[in-house]
N, C-alpha and C positions, 0 to 999 in steps of 0.2 A: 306551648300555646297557653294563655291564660285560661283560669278556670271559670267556667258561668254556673251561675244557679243550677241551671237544668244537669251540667257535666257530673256537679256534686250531688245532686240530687239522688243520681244513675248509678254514682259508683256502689258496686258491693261489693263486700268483704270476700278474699280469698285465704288460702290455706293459711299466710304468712303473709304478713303489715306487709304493706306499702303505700309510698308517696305518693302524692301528685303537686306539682310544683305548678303557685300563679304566677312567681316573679319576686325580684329582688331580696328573694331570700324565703319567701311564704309560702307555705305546704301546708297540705290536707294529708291527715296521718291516717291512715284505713284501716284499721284493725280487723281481724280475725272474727271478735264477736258482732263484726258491725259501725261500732262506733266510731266514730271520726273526731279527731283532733287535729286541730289548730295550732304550727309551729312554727316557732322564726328562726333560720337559721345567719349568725351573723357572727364578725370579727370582732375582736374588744383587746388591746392591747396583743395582738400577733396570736393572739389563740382565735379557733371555731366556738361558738357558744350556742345553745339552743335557749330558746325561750318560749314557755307555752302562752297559749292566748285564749284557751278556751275551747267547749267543745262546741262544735256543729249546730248543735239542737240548738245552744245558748246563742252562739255567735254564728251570722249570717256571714256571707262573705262581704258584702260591703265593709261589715263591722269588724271582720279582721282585716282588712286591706286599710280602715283608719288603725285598728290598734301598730300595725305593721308601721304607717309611717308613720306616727307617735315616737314610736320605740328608733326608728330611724333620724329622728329632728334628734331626741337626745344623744345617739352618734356623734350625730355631726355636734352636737355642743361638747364632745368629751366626756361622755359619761355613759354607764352600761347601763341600758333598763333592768337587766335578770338582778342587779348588783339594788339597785333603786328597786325595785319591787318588794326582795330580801329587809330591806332595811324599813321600807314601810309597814311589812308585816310588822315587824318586827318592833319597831315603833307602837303598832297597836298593843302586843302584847304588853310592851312594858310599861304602857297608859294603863293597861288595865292591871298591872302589878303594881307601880308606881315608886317602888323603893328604889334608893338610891344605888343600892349594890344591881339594880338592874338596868335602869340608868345607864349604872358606869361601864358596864358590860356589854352594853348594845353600843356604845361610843366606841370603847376597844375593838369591837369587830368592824365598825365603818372604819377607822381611825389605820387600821393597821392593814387594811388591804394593799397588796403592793408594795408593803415596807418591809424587811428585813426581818423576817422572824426570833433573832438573836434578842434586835431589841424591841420588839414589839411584845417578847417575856419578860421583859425585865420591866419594862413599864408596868405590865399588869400583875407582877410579881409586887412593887411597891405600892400598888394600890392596894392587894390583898393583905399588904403587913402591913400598912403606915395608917389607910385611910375606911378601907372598909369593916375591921374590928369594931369603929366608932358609929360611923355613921350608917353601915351599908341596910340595915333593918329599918332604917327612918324612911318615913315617906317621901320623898324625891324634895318637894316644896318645903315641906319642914325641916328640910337642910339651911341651916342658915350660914352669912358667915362667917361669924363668932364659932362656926360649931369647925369649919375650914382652916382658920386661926389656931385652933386648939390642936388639930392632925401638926399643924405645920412645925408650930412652936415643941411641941415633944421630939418632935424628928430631929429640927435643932438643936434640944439641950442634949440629946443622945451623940451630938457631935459629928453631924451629917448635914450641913446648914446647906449645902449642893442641892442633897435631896429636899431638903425642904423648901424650898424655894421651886423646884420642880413641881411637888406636890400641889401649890397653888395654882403655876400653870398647869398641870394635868386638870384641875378641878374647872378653871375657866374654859376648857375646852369642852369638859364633860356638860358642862351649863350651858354650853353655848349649844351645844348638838342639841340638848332637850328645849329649848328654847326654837330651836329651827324647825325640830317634829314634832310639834305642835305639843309633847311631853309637859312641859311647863311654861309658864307666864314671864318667870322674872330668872334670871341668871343669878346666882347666890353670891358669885366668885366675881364679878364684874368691876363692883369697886375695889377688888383687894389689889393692891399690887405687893411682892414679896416687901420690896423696900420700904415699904410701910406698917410689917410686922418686923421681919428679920435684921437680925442686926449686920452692920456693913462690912463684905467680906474681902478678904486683903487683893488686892490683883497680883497677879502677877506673870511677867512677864512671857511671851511666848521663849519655849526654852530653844538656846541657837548655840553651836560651837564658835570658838574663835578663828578667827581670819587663820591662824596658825595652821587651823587642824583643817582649814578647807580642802589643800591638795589629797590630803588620804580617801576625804570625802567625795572630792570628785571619781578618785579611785574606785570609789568602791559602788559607788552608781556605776559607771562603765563597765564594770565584771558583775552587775547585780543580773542572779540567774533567774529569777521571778521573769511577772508578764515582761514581753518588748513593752509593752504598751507604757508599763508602770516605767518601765526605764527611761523610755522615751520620756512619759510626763515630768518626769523627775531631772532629766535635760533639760529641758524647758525650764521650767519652773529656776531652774539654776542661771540661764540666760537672761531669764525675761524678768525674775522676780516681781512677780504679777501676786498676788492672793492664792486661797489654794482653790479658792469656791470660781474666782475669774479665771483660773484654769482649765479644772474640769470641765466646766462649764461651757468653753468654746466652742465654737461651730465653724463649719468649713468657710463657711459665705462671709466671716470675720475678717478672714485674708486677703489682703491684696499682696500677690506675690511680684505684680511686677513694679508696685510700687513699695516693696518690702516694708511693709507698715501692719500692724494688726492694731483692728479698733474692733474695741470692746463698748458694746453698746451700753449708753445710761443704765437699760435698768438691769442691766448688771454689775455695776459698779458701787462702790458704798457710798459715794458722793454722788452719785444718780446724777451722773456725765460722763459722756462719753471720752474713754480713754485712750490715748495713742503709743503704741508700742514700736516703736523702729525695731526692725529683725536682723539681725547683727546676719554674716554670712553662715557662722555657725549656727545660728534660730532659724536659717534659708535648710540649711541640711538636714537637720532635726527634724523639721515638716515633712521632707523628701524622702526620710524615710517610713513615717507613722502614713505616707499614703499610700506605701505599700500593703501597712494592716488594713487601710480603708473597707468598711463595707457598706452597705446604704445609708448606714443610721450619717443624718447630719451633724452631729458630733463627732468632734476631734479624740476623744476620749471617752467612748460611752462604754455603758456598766457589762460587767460578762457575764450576768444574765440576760439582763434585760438592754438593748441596745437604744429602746424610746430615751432611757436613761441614763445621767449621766453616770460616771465613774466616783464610787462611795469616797468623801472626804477622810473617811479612815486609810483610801486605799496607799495615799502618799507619807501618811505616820508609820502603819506597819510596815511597810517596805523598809523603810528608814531605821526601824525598831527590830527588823529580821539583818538587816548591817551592823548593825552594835551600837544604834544610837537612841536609845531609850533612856528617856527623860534628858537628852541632850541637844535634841535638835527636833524641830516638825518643820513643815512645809515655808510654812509663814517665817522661821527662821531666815530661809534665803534673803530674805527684805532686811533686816537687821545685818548680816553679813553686809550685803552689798553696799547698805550707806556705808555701814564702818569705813570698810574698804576705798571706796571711791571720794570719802571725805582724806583720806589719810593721804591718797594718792592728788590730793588736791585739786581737787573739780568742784565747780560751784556750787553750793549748797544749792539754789533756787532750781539750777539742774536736778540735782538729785532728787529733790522736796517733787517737784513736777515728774517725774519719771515711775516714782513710788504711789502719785495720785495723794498725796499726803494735805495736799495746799487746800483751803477753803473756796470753795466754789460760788460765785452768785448768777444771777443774768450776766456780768458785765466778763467778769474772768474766768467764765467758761468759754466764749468764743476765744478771749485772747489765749489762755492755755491753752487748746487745738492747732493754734497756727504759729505762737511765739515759741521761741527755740527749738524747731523742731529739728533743726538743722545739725544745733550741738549735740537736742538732745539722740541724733544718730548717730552721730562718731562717737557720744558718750557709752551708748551699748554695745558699736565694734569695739569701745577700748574695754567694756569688762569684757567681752567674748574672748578678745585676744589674752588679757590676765591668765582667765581660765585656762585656756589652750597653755600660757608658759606656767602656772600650777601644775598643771598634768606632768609636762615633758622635764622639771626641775627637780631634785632632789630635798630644796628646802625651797619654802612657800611662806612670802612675807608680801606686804605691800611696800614696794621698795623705790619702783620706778613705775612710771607710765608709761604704757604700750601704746607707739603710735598706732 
């Protein structure tokens, strides 16, 4: 039953705390000495959280019953109040410290919640050697970005132009955070962009094996004793030669299996258009088996910790790099293999270009590439399915003929 004034009023303390619960998560906490406290109890990414709201004397029950749904509106918008309370403190304090090394250090604790602790030390690991030697005693405002410039450009001549380039995006996020909690006025790092200190660094290509050395390759995905999951993606991704981020990133509701198509929504695409995947028979089995691992999470591939999330972009390199192929081949290779392949085998470039998502998109040729070739472009993906399948079962692996 909910709580009224008079209920709370009434209650006294016995030997040992106890609740009394008004609803949707909000209790009156009874202590022992008497006093009564105010708590929310709530879900926040699949864990139980508490949150206090104050005591009794302070707070009336009307007055937790608004802080309760307060704290509940930001729920529903995606975000933890206990998490937003922490960070406001927290905010205060560093307003009333104001240097930059605390700044940066209240940014790294919002920044890294929920992220991968490996690299969420390594980020704050280059701030304490690149960036806060110099600046971190400055007053947060008296950071300028001449003073940004000068972390960056040392990083550089030390022959780390990766990290320095890093360095100024790390600083534009740090500014931007004290800029949003009311820390500071002006962001320091806002006009910099790397390409306008740093000098221009070479590309180069994503690293991919030759057409030659696919069959061993497909071998060795097939007997890879890591996750199903990982194997499975890695199936995929050799089918469909999609990206490795439009991979992971799938969802079940993507699929139409009975019209064997998978459409990857605009905004997930790098041409922010919707892409069309025809599922060759072998792309039909692959799925048939990964919904066996099925469990709630709407992703096709999500993370094994966390399920809300998808499956880490590293997960398809190190797999790759636990087979013997480090610095020979990543994810995004399958995409360079396949045109090789399907060019040599003689199929129309424009097929290819449209199946890879490579082609330039406007209003006008984004409807027509949804509906134009879709037709080829489906017997173009049974015929590398079928390729694959005669790579497996052949002792030598060439593009030699076309599989009807």
């Amino acid at each position: 039953m909910p709580l009224t004034d008079v209920i709370v009023r009434n209650l006294k303390p016995e030997e040992k705390a106890y609740k009394k619960f008004d609803g949707t998560g909000l209790f009156l906490l009874v202590q022992p000495t008497g006093g009564k406290l105010w708590r929310l109890k709530y879900r926040f990414g699949g864990k139980e959280k508490l949150l206090a709201l104050g005591a009794y004397d302070e707070l009336s029950l009307k007055d937790a019953r608004r802080q309760r749904d307060l704290a509940r509106e930001k729920l529903y918008n995606g975000q933890d109040p206990a998490e937003l309370r922490k960070l406001a403190k927290l905010a205060q304090r560093t307003a009333a410290g104001g240097t930059y090394e605390a700044v940066a250090r209240a940014w790294h604790e919002h920044w890294g919640h929920n992220k991968n602790a490996k690299h969420c030390a390594g980020v704050l690991s280059r701030l304490e050697a690149d960036v806060l030697p110099s600046v971190g005693s400055l007053p947060f405002e008296s950071v300028t970005a001449q003073h940004l410039v000068a972390c960056a450009l040392r990083i550089e001549e030390r022959g780390a132009p990766e990290y320095a380039k890093r360095c100024l995006q790390t600083a534009a996020q740090i500014g931007r955070f004290a800029v949003a909690r009311g820390i500071a006025v002006r962001n320091a790092a806002a006009d910099i962009k790397p390409s306008d200190v740093l000098r221009p660094m070479k590309k180069s290509n994503h690293a991919r094996i030759d057409a030659k050395d696919l069959p061993e390759l497909l071998h060795r995905i097939d007997a890879y004793d890591g996750s199903p999951l990982t194997r499975y993606a890695l199936q995929l991704m050799s089918l469909t030669f999609v990206r490795t981020a439009e991979l992971i990133g799938a969802r079940w509701e993507e699929f139409d299996h009975e019209g064997k198509v998978w459409r990857i929504p605009a905004k997930r695409m790098k041409m922010k258009t919707q892409h069309i995947v025809p599922l060759s028979r072998q792309a039909i089995a692959v799925l048939g088996e990964l919904k066996k691992l099925r469990n709630l999470s709407p992703l096709v591939f999500p993370g094994e910790r966390d399920h809300e999330k998808p499956m880490s972009n590293n997960t398809i390199l190190f797999a790759l790099y636990r087979m013997g192929y480090h610095s020979r081949m990543t994810g995004h290779g399958f995409r360079g293999v396949a045109s090789t392949v399907l060019h040599e085998l003689g199929h129309r470039h424009e097929l290819i270009e449209l199946q890879l998502a490579h082609i330039e998109r406007n209003a006008v040729s984004a409807s027509y590439n949804h509906a134009t070739h879709l037709p080829e472009r489906t017997k173009l993906m049974q015929v590398w399915a079928a390729y694959l399948d005669k790579l497996r079962a052949d002792t030598v692996g060439g593009p030699t003929t076309a599989i009807p």
